[in-house]
C-alpha positions, 0 to 999 in steps of 0.5 A, a space after each residue: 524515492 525520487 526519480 522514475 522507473 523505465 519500462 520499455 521506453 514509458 517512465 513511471 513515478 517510483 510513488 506509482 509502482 509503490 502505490 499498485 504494490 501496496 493495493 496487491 498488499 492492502 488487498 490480502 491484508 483486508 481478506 485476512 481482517 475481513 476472514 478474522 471478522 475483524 469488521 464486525 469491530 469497526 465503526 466506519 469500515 470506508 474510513 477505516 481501509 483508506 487509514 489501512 491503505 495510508 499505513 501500509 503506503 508509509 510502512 512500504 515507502 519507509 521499507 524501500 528507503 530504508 534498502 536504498 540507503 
């Protein structure tokens, strides 16, 4: 995961690109809860989706590590 991706000449951090595919994720994962109600259940919603948003970052670095191995 070290390194960078080249996209016409502007170099971006592999973290970055990783973090902007996991709020398209992060995002159809919260409609999906949200459409369940799901959010009727939890306490503090704010706290809740910044834990979801961690989870699913370490879940998708932890993928794309596994495939470059």
């Amino acid at each position: 995961m070290i390194g960078e991706a080249s996209f016409y000449g502007l170099y971006f951090p592999w973290l970055m690109l990783l973090c902007l595919a996991n709020l398209a994720l992060f995002w159809l994962v919260r409609r999906g809860l949200v459409a369940v109600g799901f959010y009727r259940w939890v306490w503090h919603p704010a706290l809740f989706d910044i834990a979801l948003y961690f989870l699913l970052l370490y879940g998708l670095c932890h993928a794309t590590y596994l495939l470059q191995r």
